[in-house]
Each structure stands twice: as C-alpha cells, then as structure tokens.
N, C-alpha and C positions, 0 to 999 in steps of 0.2 A: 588315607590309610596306606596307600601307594608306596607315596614318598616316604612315609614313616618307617615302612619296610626294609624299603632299597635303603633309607639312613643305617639301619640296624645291619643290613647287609653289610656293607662298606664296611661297620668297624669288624662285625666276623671274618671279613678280607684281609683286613690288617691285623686282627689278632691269630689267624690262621696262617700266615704266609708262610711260612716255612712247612707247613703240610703236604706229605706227597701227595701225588696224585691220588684221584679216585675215578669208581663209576657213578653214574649219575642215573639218578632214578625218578619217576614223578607221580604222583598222587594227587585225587582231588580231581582225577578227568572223570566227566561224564557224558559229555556230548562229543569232546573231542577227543584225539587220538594221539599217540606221540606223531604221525604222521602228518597229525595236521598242526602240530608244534614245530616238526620239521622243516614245512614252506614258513613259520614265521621267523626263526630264526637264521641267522648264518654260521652258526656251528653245527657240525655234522654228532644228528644226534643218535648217530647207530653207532659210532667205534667204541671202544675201554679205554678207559684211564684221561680222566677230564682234570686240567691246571686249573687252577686258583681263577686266573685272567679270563682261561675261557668260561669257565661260571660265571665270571662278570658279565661277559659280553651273552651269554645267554640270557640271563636275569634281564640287564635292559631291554634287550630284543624283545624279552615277554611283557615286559612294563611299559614298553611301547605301543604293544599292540590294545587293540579297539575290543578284541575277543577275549581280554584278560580283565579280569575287576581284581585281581590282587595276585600278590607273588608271595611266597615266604620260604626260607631255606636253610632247611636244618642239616648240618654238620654231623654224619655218626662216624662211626668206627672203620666203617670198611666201603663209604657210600656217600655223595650227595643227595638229598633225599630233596626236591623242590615241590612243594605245595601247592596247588593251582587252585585260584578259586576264579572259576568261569563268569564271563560278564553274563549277565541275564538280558534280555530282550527287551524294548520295549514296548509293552501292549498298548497303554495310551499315556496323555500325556493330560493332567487337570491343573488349569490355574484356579486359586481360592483367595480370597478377600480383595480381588480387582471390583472399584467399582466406576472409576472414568476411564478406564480401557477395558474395548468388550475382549474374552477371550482368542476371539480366533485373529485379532488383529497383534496379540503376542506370538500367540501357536504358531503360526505360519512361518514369521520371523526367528524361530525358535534352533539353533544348531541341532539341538537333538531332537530326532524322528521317531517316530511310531515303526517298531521292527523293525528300528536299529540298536545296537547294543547300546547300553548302556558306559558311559564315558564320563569320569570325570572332569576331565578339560572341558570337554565340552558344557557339561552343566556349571561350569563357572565361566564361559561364557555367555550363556544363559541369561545367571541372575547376573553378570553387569549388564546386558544389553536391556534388560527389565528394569533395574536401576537407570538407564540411560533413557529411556525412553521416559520414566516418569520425573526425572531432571527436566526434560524439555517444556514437561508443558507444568513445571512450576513447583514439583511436589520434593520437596530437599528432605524431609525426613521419611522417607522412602525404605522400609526394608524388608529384602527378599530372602526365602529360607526355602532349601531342597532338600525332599524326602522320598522314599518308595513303599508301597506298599507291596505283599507278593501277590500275583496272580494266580500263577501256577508252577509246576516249576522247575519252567525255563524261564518266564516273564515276569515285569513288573510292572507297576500303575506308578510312572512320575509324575511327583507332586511338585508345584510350587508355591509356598503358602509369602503372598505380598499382605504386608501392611503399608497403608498410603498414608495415612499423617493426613496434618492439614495444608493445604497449598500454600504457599506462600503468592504475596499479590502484591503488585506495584500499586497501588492507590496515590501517588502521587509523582509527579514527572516534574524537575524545576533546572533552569539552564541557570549559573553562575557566568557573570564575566562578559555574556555575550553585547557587544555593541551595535554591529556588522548586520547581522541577522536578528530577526526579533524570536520570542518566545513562542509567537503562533506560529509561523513557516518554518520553525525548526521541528514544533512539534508532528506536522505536517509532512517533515521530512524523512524523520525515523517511524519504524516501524514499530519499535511497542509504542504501546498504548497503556494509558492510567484503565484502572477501574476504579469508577466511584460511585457513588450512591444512585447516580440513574442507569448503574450495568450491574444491578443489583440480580437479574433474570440470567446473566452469564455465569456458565459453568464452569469449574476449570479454573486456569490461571494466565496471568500475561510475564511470568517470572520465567524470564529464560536470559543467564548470561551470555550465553553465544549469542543471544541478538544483542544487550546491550553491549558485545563487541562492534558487532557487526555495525551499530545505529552511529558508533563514536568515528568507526571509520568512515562512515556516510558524511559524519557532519566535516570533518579532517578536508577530506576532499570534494565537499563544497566549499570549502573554506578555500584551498587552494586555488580551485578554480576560479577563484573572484581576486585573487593575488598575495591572499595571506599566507604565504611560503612555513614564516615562522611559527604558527598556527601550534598549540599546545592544550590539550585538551587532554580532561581523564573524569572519570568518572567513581561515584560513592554513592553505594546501597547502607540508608539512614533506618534501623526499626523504627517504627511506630510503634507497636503492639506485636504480641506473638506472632502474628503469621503475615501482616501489613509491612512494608517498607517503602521507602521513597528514596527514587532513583534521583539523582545529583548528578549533572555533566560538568563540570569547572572548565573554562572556557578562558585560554590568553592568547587574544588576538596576535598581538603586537602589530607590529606596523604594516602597511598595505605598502607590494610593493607598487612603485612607480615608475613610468618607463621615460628615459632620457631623451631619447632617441631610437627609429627605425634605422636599422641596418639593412640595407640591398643586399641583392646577392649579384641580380643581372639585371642593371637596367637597358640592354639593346632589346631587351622582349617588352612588346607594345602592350601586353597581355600583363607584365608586369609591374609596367608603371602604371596601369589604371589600377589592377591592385592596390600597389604603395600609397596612390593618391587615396584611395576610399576610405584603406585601412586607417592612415593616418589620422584623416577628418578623424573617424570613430571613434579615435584614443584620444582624440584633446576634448572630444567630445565628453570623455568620461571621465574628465579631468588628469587624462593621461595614466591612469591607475592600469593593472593588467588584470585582463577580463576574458577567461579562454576562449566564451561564448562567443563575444566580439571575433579574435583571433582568428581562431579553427571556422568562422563561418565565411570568413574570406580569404581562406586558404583552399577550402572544401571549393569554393566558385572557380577559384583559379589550378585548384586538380584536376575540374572536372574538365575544364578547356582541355586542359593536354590530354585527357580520356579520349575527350571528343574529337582530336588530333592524331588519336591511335598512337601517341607518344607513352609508353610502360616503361623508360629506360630510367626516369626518374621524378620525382616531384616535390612541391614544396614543402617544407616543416619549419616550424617556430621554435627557438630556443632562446634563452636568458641569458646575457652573458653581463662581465660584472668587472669594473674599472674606475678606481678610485673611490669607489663609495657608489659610484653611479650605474644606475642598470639599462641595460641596452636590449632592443628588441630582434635580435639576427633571422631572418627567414632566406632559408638558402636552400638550395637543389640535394635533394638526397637520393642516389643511387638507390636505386630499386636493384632486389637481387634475377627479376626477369625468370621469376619463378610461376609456374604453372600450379593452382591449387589442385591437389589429386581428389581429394575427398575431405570432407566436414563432419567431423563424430560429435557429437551432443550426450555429456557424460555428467551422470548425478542428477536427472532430472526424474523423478518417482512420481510425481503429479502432474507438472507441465507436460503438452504434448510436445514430439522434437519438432512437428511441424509448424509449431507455435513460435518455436525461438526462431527457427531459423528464417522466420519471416522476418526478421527484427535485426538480421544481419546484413552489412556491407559486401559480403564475399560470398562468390559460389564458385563449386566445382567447374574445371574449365576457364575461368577468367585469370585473371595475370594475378598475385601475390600482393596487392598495394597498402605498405604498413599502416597509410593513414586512412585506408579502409579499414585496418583492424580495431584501431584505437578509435573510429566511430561506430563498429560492433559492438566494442567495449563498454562506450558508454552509452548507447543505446540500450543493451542488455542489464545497467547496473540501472538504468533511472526505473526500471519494471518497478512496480509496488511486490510480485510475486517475489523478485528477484534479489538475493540477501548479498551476492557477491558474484563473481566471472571471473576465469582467468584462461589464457588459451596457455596449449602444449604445444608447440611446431616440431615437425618431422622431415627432414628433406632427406630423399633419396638424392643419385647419384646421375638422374635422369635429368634433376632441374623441375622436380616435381616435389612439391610439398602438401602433407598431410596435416591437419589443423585439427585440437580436439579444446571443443571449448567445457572445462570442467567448471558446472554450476552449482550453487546453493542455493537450493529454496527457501524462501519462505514460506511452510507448510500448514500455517494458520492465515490464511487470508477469508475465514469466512468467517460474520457476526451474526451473535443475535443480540438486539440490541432494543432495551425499555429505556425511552427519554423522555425529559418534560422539556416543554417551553411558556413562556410567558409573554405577551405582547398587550400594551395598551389597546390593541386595536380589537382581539379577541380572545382578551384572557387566560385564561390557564389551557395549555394544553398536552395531550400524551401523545405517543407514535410509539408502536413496536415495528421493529424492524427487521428482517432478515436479509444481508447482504453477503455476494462472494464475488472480488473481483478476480477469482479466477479459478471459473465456475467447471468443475470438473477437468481440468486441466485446460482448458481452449483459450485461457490469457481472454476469454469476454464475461463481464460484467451482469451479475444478477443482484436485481435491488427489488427489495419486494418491504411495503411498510402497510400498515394501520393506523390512521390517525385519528383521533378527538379532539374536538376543542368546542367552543360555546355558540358557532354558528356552523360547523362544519363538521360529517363523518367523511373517513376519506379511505378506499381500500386501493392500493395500484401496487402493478407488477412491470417494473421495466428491468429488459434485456436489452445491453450493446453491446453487439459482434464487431470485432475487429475485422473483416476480411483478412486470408494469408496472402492474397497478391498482395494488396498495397495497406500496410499499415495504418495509413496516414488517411482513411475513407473509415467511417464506422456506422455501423445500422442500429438503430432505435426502435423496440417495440415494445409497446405497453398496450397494457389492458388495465382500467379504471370501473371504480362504480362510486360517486358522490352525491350524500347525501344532505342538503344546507337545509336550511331552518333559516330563512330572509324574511320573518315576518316583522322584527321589530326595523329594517329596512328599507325593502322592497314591497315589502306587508304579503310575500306567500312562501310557500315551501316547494324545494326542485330537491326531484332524483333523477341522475343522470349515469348513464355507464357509456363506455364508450371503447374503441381501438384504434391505436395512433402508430403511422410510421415513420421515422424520415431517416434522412443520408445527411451524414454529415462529412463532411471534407477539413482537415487540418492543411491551409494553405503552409504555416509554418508554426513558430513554437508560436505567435503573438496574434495570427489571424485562423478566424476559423469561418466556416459557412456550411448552413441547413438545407436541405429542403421538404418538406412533409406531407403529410398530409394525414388525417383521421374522421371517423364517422361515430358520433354517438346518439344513443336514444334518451331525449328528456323529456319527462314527465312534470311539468308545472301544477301546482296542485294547493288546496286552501288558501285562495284570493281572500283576505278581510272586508275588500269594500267592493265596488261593481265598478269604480270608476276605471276608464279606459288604458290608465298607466299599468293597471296590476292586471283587467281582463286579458289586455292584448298581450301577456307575458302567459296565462293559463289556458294550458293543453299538452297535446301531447306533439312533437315536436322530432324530427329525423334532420339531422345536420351532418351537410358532409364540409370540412373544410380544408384550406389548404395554407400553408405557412411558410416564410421562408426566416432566413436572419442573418444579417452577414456580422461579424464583430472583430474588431481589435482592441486587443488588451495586453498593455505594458506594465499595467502595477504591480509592483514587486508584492502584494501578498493579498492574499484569498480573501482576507477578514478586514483588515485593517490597512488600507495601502497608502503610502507615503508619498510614493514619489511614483509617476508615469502617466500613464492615459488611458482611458477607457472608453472605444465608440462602441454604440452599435445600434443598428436600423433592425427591425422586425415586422411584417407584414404577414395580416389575418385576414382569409379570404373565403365567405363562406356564400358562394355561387347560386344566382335565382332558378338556375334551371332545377339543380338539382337536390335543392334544401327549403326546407319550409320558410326557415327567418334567414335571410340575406342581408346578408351586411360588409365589411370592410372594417379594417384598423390598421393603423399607423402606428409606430412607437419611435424613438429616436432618444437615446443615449448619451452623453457627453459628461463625462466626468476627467476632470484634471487635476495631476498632483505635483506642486514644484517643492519637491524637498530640499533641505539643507542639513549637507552633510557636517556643520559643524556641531550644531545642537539638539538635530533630530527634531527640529520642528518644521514644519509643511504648512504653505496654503493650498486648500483645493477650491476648487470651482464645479459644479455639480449641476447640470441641466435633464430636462425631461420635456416631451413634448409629447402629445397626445392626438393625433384624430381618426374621426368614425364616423360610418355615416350608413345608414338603411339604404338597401336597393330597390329596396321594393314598401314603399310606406316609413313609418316611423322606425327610428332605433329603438328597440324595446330595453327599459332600462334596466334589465339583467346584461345586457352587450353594452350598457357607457361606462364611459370614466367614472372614477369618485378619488375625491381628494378629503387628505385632513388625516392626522392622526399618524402614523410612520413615514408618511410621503410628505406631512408638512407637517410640522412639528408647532406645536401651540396651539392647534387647533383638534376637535375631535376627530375620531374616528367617523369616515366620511359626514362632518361635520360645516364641509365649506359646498355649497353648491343651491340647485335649486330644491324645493321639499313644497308636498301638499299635506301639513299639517305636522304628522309623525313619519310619512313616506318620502324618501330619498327618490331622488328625480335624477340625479347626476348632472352627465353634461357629454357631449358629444365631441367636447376637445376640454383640452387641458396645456398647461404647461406650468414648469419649476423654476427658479431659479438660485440656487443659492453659493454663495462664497463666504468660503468661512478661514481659518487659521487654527493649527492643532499642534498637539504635541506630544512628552509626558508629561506624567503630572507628579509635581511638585521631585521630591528626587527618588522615585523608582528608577531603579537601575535595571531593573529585571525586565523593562518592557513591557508591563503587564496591565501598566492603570496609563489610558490615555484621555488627554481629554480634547475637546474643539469647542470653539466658539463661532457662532454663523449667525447670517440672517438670511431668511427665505423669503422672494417675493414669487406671488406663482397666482392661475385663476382656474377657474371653470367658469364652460357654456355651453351654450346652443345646444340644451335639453330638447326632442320634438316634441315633448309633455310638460312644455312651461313654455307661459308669455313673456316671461321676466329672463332674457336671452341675451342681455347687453354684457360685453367685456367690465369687468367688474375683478381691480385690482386687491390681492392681500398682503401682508408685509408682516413678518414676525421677526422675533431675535431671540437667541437663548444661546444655554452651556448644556455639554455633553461630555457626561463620562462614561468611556468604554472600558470593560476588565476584560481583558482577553484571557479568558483560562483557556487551559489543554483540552476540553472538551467541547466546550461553547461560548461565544463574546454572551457578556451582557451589557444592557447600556443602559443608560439612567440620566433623560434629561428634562430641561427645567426652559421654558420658551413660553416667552411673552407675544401677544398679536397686537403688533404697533394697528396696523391697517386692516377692518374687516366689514362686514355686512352687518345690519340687523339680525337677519334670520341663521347667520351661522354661530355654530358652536365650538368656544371653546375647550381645551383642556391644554394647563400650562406643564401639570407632571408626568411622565410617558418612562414606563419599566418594562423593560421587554427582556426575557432569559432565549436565547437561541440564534439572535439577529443582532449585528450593530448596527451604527449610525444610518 
C-alpha cells in the first residue's frame, strides 16, 4: 500500500510542479507528534512555505521510517495536507497450518518481533525466509500468506497462514556414464539419499537442490582427484508421480590424465631425492595415472621434514604442466609468505561446534601461515559427512600477520530414522528400526541406536563414538546391548544376554586401523531340551568379562563390492579365568585379495578365513565355537558342515575357508549395478570338546553369484554345488540374502 502511494505521489509531483509554494500540515497523528516527525525527517518541519522537492523528500523520509504504515498527500488550496497512518505494534506473532516445522523454530528466526512495529519489508522477508526454509527440506509447493488481526488500538496479532503441499521425495538416485567409480561408492559419497519403501517410517523429505549441487561438486572433485581433469558431469530431476522424482547424475569421464615424467626441482637435497625415488615407484605403480592421494601424501612427509628443520621460508607443491600432448609432474619449492597466523574465525556453522572443526584443522593461531597446510584443512574439513562445503577468507595485516576465516556449510540433516528389512539364507527374513546421528548435537561424534528381529535373534543396542578434540585420528566406542536368541532348533536352548562394551580405536592412516576393548555382560542360558552335557554345560546364569583387540588393513576401493586391493585383519577374544565364569580364547584372521583389470573391470579375488578357540578352563562350550555353512560357505547349510548329536550343532573349535574366485559385470550393465563372480571354496571344521568324531575332514564346493548393488542395500543370489562333503552334513545349493553380498 506504501509503494502504491508514493507511485500516486510522484505523478501529483509531476502534475503539480509548477505550484507555488505552500504550508504543510498533518493529520492522522495519534501517538505521535509533529515533534516526533521532526527527528524522522530532514526537512525542518516548523518554517512556511514547503517546494514541491521538499515534500518529496519529506514523504520518503516518512515511508522510510519503521513508525509509519502508510503515507498519503492531499494537494488543497492554500496547504499540503499529509496523512499519516501510524504503524501499530506488535502484540504477538501466530504461525497456522505448519505441520513439519514446529512454531517457535520459525518465530525465532522471524525479522519481525513482538513490540515491534509493524513493517512491511520486513514481513516479506518473513514469508521468503518461511518459503526457504520449507524448500530445504523438500516441500516446493509451499505457500505463505500475512495477515493482522487488531488487538487494541495501538497493537496487532501477526498472522502467518502456511500451506505445505506434498513434499516432494527423491525415491530414486541413478549415475549415468560412470566407469571410473561404481554406483555403490558414489552413492556413498553424496549426501542425499533415495527414499524407498523400507524409509517408509521417515518423515519429511530428502528433496533439496542445493545439495544436489553440492553432491555434483562432491562427485567433480573426486573425480579430479583421481586425474579426470576433463571430468563433465550434470545432473536431471526425472517425475515419477506427483510428488516422487529420480535424480539422474550424467557422468563424462573422458580421459585419465597420465603422467610422462617427474620434474625435480632440487636434486642437491638428500631429503629430496628419496622423495623423487618413492614418489616415482608409486606412480608406475599406478600405472602412471595422477592420483592426488599418492602425490599430496609424499609431499606432506617431505614438508613435514623442513617443519621439523624449522625451515617456514618455503615448501613443496605439485603442479601439471603440459608439452606436446604430454603431461609432466613439476614439484618445486614455493615461497611461503612467512606470515604469522593472528586468529582462526569458524563462520556459518549453526549445529557443529567451532571446537569441533577446529580439531580437523592444519593451522593454529601462533604457528607460520603454510599454504599446503591450508589445502589439507580444506580437504579434511570437506571429506566431513556434516560438512556440505569450506572455503577460507584470508586477511593480512601490515604486521606479517594474517587472519583466516574458514566459511562453512552444513549439512543440517545428518540424523535418521530408519525401518529396513533384510533377508539371509542363514536366518530369514529380518527387520531393524533404527535411529542414527552422525553428528550428534553438534560434537562431529556418532550416535547409532537400532532394534532388530529376525527368526533366531531379538537385538536391542546403543552405540556412541566420540571423536576426541585433541587427536582426531583416536575414537571411543560405547555400547549398551540386551540380546535375546532362540538356539533351540541349534544349540537346543534359549540365551538372554545384556551387556556394556568399550574400546579405543586409533586410525594409524586412511588404510590401517587398530582396537582395543574391553566389555562385561550378564547371560542368562535358559530351556536346555535334553540333560546331555553339550546343552547342560551351556545352562545358567553366567557373568563374563572380556577383552578384544584387532588390528586391520584395508585397501579395497569399495565397502560393498571391492575389486581391486587387499584386506588383512587379526582379531583376538579374551575372556579371562580369574575373572569370568566361562573362559575361553578366539583367534580370527582375515585375508582377502583383489587383482583388478583396469581394462574390462573384471577381478580375481582370493578370500581366506581361519578360525581358533579353545576353553581355559574345561570344555569350549558350544555357544563360544565356530559354525560353518551357509553365508561362510556357500553350497552348504546354514551351520550345516561340522559335528551334530542328532538335531544339535556341536561346531568346532577351529575352522578355516578358502576360496578363489573370478568376477565382473554381468553381461552389459553399464551402470555397475548387476555383478557377478564365480568361485570355489575349500574350507573344514574341528576339534568340537563334545564330539569324538574330531578328525580334519575336508569340503569343496563351486558355484555362481550374483550381486545387485542398489543405493540402499547389495543383494545377492547364488547357486553352489558341494563337489567334497561328509555324510552327516547338510546341504543347500540356492542362498538369497537382501542386506549383505558375497
């Protein structure tokens, strides 16, 4: 109404200008006084005889001010006559028809306040910021409408009446194009996430284009860092249905670069021909391709020597250079500016704490300015799961002292609830609810809390890992459990157990990790079916303290499905006679290998397992042995290979796997998504203490496997024959598991 005014003003300007002068008069004051129209304008409003111009400049002045809801100005005979219509107050403030945003999580955020005047700029800053906030979390046909009701009268009750619409929801996530990287680790990489039929308990939405920005430049610059320079990627939201769509990445590699040749910079430093030498091996090692990880982690060894030399005057950096077609690797000395950091501002963070990020930084206040400390702040702070983006501001005084402001974006939905099924030949159908926040109240540490079912198992557990802020790279484990089995078609009895576990775990680097724990739970063994001594000596009531450790290396490029690398790891179970009712020991040992071929994306792996346990005190009671068959050895049943008295599973007190297989995709999936292998496993159990029949006794199977790796879960589906087995073992050739591959 304002602006409608001042329009109609403007042409009485124009159509009046040749009007002498006049006085000027005002009407419509009730609270106020011309005195107090006084201080808001700059025309002095006591003298006679007001110009055309300065009524303009009055007018605005009043249409500027916060005290004014309207202006209006009538033209008489002998007089300016200006209308004032006083802004009203505001007594409160009601939001109506929100129902995924509570009120006072708008209010708050709201420009206009409770007894303050009423403003119309303001209340259209209002409904966009109301409009913007129900854009984030998914909801596009969104709209906001403002109204007042009077109170009394000086005040009013602002209203803002929202309709939400239906959310709109990503139900489908599919990569186009990609060769390089598969479908599962990218999906792993971005940050949205599908909803589909088992996040049917989620409320809300996962529809927000500023992440699907944000996920494209995620994927861009993993891309590059692996050498794909010319890297071309874009993305398309597909409808399904009204309110469903599928997001689309299109995905053109083109060519990986390749490095010709290492460039020196200085070979008279003895420090940097062992560099040269290392780097070098590393890159023929990778077929010579450019690999920043490689690069930057043998540049970082050889900064940190000059660190440790007290040398700040300059240090190494990698750059591209480019000659006849051919790319060159140049690492050469770059002048540091010998700049003092003053201070570190932590700007745009609403959830994370600052003392969170700044744990996660290269640089502190006090220490020398080193750029290739920034750029691994940088990408420290972007590999966060919280963390949507980072960019620093720098500031240098005149002193040689510079000010750093790292401005962040979060990711403001990092917490789930989460209904899944899974399916496994081994124990059928099963459910988990789940509640997860990997960054649990701002602290950048991990809260995962689930429920699970399934046809031998209730499972209720809460685990929390704290990152420490001294050292990032240590992290603490605590859970609280209570599991309830059902082993009688087994073991032939039923256990409930609850317990609490701690350990420390240490990230030696990104490929080795190492545990150490320890936990104490209370089991209750309970409905023995028969008196013999394998199930009595399992039924009671039972206090166990244990202790754990595990050290591991892991190089396979993906979670689910890995192609190419290695995977060790040793785990030892320690459950002490002094201070435990049933003592015992376990071994485990790891060894899986993957030699891929970068030409057609097919891999052989090699996959081992070894197993041993042994009682401290009497027999292993056969809830603590091994059991083979069924996901661990395929062609055979669920613990379906070993010793048994009758219906009752006996186990075995060692164990071992072995198999080698050959995989790929199948048939021409381009998308990465259907793979399949082919293997045969030879592997045994023994040395039950509750069986006489204890002799090494070999098995041998062979079959096909096919895994679909969707965006939420592998499934796998395979088909295995038992060339070599026992009498008394059981097979099963078909094995469909939903939540687990191969």
């Amino acid at each position: 109404m304002k602006l409608i005014n001042l329009f109609f003003f403007i042409l009485f300007f124009i159509y009046t200008s040749l009007v002498n002068s006049k006085d000027i008069n005002f009407s419509g004051l009730k609270k106020l006084s011309v005195e107090d129209l006084s201080a808001i304008v700059s025309i002095d409003l006591f003298k006679k005889d007001y110009s055309l111009e300065e009524i303009n400049t009055i007018i605005t002045d009043l249409f500027n001010s916060e005290i004014i809801n309207d202006v209006k100005l009538n033209i008489l005979e002998d007089e300016f006559l200006i209308v004032i219509q006083e802004a009203m107050l505001i007594n409160n403030i009601y939001i109506n028809g929100n129902i995924q945003i509570k009120d006072n999580d708008l209010i708050t955020n709201l420009t206009s306040k409770t007894n303050n005047f009423i403003n119309n700029n303001n209340i259209k800053k209002d409904i966009n910021f109301i409009r913007q906030v129900y854009l984030s979390i998914g909801y596009n046909n969104v709209s906001v409408t403002s109204s007042y009701e009077k109170y009394s009268d000086n005040k009013v009750n602002l209203i803002y009446d929202i309709y939400e619409g239906d959310p709109y929801q990503i139900s489908k996530i599919n990569f186009i194009g990609n060769k390089y990287f598969s479908d599962s680790y990218l999906i792993n990489l971005i940050s949205s996430r599908e909803l589909g039929f088992l996040n049917f308990l989620t409320s809300g939405s996962n529809f927000n284009i500023e992440m699907f920005n944000f996920d494209q430049n995620k994927i861009i610059s993993k891309y590059k860092e692996k050498g794909f320079f010319n890297i071309n990627i874009s993305h398309k939201l597909n409808q399904i249905s009204k309110s469903k769509y599928e997001l689309v990445y299109y995905i053109d590699e083109n060519d990986r670069l390749s490095i010709s040749k290492i460039i020196p910079d200085n070979l008279d430093d003895i420090n940097y021909l062992e560099f040269y030498s290392e780097l070098n091996k590393k890159i023929i090692k990778n077929n010579s391709f450019y690999d920043q990880e490689i690069i930057e982690k043998e540049i970082d060894k050889l900064n940190q020597i000059l660190i440790d030399q007290n040398i700040y005057s300059y240090s190494y950096q990698a750059s591209i250079l480019e000659e006849k077609g051919k790319y060159f690797l140049s690492i050469s000395k770059y002048q540091e500016k010998q700049l003092l950091i003053n201070q570190i501002n932590i700007i745009g963070n609403s959830i994370t704490q600052d003392k969170v990020l700044r744990s996660k930084l290269y640089l502190e206040p006090g220490n020398y300015f080193l750029d290739y400390n920034k750029t691994k702040s940088l990408r420290n702070l972007n590999n966060l799961k919280y963390i949507n983006s980072v960019k620093i501001n720098e500031h240098q005084d005149d002193n040689n002292k510079i000010d750093l402001d790292f401005v962040v974006e979060e990711n403001k939905k990092t917490g789930n609830l989460l209904f899944a099924g899974s399916f496994t030949g081994d124990i059928g159908l099963g459910f988990t609810l789940g509640l997860n926040d990997y960054n649990f109240i701002g602290s950048g540490n991990e809260l995962n809390s689930s429920f699970t079912i399934n046809s031998e198992q209730t499972n209720f557990v809460v685990n929390y890992k704290q990152y420490p802020i001294h050292n990032p790279n240590l992290y603490n484990n605590y859970s609280i459990y209570n599991t309830v089995d059902d082993l009688t078609d087994s073991f032939g009895f039923k256990s409930d157990k609850t317990g609490v576990a701690y350990s420390i775990g240490f990230n030696y680097s990104e490929k080795v990790n190492m545990s150490f724990g320890f936990g104490y739970n209370s089991t209750r063994n309970f409905s023995g079916i028969n008196s013999n001594n394998y199930i009595q000596d399992n039924i009671g009531n039972f206090n166990q303290f244990t202790f754990n450790s595990s050290l591991s290396y892991d190089s396979t490029n993906d979670i689910f499905y890995p192609t190419e690398g290695a995977l060790n790891q040793i785990k030892f179970e320690l459950s002490p006679t002094a201070i435990s009712d049933d003592s015992y020991y376990k071994l485990r040992l790891i060894n899986d290998l993957y030699f891929g071929n970068f030409k057609d994306d097919n891999f052989i792996f090699l996959s081992h397992r070894l197993g041993l346990a042994d009682s401290l005190d009497g027999n292993l009671k056969t809830i603590n042995a091994f059991s083979l068959g069924g996901m661990n050895f395929k062609g055979f049943d669920y613990r379906g290979i070993g010793s048994r008295d009758s219906s009752i599973y006996l186990g075995g007190n060692n164990f071992y796997t072995s198999t080698l297989g050959y995989g790929g995709k199948f048939l021409f999936d381009k998308s990465d998504n259907i793979n399949y292998r082919t293997f045969i496993t030879s592997g045994s159990i023994w040395g039950s203490d509750y069986s006489s029949n204890n002799t090494f006794k070999n098995r041998l199977s062979a079959g096909i496997s096919l895994d679909i790796m969707t965006a939420v879960f592998p499934i796998s589906i395979s088909y295995a024959i038992p060339i070599q087995k026992e009498d008394e073992d059981k097979d099963r050739r078909f094995n469909f598991s939903i939540g687990t591959s191969f």
